[in-house]
MDAnalysis code that builds the backbone (N, CA, C; Angstrom):
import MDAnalysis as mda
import numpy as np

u = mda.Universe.empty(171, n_residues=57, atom_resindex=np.repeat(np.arange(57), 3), trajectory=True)
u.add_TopologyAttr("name", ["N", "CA", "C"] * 57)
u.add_TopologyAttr("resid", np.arange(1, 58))
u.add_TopologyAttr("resname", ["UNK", "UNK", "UNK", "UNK", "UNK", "UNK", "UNK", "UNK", "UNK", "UNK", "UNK", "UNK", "UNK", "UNK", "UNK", "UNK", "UNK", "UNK", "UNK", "UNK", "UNK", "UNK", "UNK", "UNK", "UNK", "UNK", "UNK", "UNK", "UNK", "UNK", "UNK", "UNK", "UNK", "UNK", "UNK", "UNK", "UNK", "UNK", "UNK", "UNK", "UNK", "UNK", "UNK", "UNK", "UNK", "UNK", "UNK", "UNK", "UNK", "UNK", "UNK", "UNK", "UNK", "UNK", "UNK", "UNK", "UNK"])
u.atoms.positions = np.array([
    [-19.147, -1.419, 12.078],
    [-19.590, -0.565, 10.988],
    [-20.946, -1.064, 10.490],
    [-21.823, -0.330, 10.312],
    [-23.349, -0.450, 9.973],
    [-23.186, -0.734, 8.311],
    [-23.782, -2.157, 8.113],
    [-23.676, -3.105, 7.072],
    [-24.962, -2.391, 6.071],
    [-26.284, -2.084, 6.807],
    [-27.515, -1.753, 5.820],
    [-28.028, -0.237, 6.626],
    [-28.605, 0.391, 6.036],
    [-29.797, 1.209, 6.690],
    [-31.376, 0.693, 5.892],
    [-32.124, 0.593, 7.035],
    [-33.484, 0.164, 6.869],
    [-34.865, 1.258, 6.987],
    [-35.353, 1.383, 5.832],
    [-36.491, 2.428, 6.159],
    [-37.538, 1.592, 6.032],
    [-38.285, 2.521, 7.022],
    [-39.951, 1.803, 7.124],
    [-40.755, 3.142, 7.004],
    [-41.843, 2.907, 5.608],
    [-42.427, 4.166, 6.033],
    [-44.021, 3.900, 6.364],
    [-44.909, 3.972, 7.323],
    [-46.627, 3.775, 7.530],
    [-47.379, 4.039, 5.786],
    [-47.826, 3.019, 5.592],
    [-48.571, 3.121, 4.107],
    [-50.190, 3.711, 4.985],
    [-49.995, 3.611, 6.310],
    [-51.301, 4.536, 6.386],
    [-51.577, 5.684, 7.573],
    [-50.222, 6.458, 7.753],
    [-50.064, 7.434, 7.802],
    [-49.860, 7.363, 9.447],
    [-49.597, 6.546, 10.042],
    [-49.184, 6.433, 11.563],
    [-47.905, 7.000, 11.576],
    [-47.481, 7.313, 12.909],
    [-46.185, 7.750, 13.588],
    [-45.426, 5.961, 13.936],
    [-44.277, 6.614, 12.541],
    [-43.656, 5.237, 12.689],
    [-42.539, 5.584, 14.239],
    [-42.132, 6.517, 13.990],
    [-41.144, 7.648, 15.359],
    [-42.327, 7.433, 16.344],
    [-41.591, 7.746, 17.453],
    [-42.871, 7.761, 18.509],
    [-42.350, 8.716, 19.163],
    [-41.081, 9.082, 18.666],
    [-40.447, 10.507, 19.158],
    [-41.490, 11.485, 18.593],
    [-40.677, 11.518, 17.394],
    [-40.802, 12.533, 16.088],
    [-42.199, 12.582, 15.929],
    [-43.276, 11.390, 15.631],
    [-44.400, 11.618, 15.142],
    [-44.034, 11.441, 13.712],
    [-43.019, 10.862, 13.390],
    [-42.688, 10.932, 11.864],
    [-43.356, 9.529, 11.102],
    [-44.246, 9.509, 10.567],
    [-44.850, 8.375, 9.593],
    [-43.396, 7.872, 8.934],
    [-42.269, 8.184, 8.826],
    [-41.216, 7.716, 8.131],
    [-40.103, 7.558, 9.041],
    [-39.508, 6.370, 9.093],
    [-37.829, 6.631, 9.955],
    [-37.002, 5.423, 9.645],
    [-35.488, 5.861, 9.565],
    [-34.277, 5.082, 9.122],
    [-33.764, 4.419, 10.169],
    [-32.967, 3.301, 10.385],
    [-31.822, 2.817, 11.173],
    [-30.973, 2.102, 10.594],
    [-30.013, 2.108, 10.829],
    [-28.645, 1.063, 10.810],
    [-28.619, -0.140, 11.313],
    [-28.196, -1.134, 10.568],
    [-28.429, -2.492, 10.416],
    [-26.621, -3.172, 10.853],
    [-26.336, -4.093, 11.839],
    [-24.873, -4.205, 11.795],
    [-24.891, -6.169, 11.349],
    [-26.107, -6.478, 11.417],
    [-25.565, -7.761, 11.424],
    [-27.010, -8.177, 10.644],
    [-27.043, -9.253, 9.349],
    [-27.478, -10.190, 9.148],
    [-28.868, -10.975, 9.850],
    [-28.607, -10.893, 11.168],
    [-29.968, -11.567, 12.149],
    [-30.761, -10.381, 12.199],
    [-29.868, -9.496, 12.826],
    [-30.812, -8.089, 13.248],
    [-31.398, -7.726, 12.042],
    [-31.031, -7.699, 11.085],
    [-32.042, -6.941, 9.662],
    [-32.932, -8.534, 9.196],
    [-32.816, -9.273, 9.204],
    [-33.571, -10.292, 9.523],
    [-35.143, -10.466, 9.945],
    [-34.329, -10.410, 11.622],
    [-35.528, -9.852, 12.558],
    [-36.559, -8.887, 12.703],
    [-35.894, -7.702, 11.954],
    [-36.562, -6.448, 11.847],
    [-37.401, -6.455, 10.410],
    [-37.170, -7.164, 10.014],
    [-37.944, -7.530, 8.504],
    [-39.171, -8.049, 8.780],
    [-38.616, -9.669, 9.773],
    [-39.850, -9.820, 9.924],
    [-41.168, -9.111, 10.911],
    [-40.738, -8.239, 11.841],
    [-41.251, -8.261, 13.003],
    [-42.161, -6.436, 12.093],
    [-41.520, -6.181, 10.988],
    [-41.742, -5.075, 10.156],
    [-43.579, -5.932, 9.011],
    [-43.599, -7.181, 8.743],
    [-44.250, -7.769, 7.837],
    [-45.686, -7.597, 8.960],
    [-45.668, -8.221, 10.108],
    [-46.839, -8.004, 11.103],
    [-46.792, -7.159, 11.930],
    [-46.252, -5.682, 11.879],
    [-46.555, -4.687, 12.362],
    [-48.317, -3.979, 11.586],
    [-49.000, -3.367, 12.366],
    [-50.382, -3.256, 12.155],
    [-50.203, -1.890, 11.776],
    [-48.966, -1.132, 11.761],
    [-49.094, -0.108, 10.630],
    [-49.129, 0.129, 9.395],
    [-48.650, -1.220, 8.909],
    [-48.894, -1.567, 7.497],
    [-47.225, -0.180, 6.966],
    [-46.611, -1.407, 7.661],
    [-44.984, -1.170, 6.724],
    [-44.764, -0.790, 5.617],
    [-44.483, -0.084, 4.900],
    [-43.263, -0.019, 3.720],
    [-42.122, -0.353, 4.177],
    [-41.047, -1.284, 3.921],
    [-39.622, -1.356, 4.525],
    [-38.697, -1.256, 3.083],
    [-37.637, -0.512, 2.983],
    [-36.930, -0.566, 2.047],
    [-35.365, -1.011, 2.534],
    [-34.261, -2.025, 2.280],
    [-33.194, -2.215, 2.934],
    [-32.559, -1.684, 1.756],
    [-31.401, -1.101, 2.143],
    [-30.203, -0.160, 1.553],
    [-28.773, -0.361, 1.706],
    [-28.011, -1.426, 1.455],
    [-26.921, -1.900, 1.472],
    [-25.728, -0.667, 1.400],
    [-25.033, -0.514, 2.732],
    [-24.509, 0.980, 2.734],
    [-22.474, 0.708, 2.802],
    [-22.636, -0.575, 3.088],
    [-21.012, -0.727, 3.091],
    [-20.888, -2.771, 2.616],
])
C-alpha cells in the first residue's frame, strides 16, 4: 500500500511528464528510502523542482 504521494511541479515551466508534457506530475511513494531518494535526486534536478510530499495512509 502506497505510504506518500509526491508532487513535483517545474518552477520554470519544463515538462516534468515526458509523456504528458505536463510541467506538473504525482507518484506514489511505498517505502521510506524511495521517497528519500526521490527527494534528493528532486533538490539537483535542473528543472528547478517544487516537490510537495503528502502522507496518504
Amino acid at each position: 500500500m502506497p505510504i506518500w504521494e509526491l508532487t513535483a511541479t517545474s518552477r520554470t515551466g519544463q515538462p516534468v511528464n515526458p509523456i504528458t508534457g505536463a510541467a506538473t506530475d504525482s507518484i506514489t511513494v511505498y517505502s521510506q528510502a524511495d521517497l528519500d531518494r526521490r527527494i534528493e535526486v528532486a533538490r539537483t534536478d535542473p528543472r528547478d523542482l517544487d516537490v510537495t510530499v503528502r502522507r496518504i495512509s
